[in-house]
N, C-alpha and C positions, 0 to 999 in steps of 0.2 A: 712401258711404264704408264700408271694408269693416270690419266689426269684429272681433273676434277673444277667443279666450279661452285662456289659459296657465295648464298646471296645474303646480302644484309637488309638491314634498313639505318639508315642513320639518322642522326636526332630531328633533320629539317621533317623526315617523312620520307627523302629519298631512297628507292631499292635499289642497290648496286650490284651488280654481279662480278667479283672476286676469280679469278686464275689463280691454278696450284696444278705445277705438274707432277705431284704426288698426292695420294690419300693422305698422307700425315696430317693434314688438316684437322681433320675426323679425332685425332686423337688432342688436340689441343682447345676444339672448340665445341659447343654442344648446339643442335639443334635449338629454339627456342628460346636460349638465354642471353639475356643481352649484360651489355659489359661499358663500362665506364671505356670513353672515348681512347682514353690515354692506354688502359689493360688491353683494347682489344686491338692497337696499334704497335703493341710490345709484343701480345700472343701472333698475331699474324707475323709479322716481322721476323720471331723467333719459328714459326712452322715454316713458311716460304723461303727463309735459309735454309732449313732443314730439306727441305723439296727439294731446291737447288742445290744443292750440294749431294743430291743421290743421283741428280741427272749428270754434277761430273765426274760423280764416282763409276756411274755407267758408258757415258760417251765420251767423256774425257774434256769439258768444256762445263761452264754452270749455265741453267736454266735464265738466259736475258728476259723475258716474258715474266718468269716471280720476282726481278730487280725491278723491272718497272711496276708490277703489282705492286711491290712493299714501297715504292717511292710515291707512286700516286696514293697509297694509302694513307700514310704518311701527310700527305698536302691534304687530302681531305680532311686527317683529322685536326691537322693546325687550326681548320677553319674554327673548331668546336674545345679551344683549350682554354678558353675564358670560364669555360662552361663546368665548374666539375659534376654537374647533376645529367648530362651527358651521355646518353646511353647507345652503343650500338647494338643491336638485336641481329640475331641468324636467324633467317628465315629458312634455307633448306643447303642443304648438299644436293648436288647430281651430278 
């Protein structure tokens, strides 16, 4: 299964680099566009389920690696929910 890594930037300026043990990603987020704090916390959350749940459809367990991705994402974006002007930006797939 192919895995993959998504980098952002979030609204301080910080780039973070994102785990998904499926491309599904690709299909929920776009290169270049950035996304109010709250949507791109919903869209991840909603892909890296989706990722996890192919890795227990294939090996019989779900992906622990996208729960903690989608949890730490999750606390970072609390940091920024005061904020609705807010934006996280995708900087690249690889």
């Amino acid at each position: 299964m192919p895995e993959m890594i998504f980098r952002v930037q979030w609204p301080d300026g910080e780039v973070y680099d994102c785990y998904s043990p499926s491309l599904v990603v690709q299909e929920h987020l776009s290169v270049g566009a950035a996304y109010p704090v709250a949507e791109f916390a919903r869209i991840s959350r909603a892909a890296l389920t989706i990722a996890s749940d192919r890795v227990a459809a294939r090996y019989g367990f779900p992906c622990s690696r996208a729960a903690r991705q989608i949890a730490d994402i999750d606390a970072r974006a609390a940091r920024f929910a005061g904020d609705p002007a807010a934006l996280v930006r995708v900087v690249t797939f690889a």
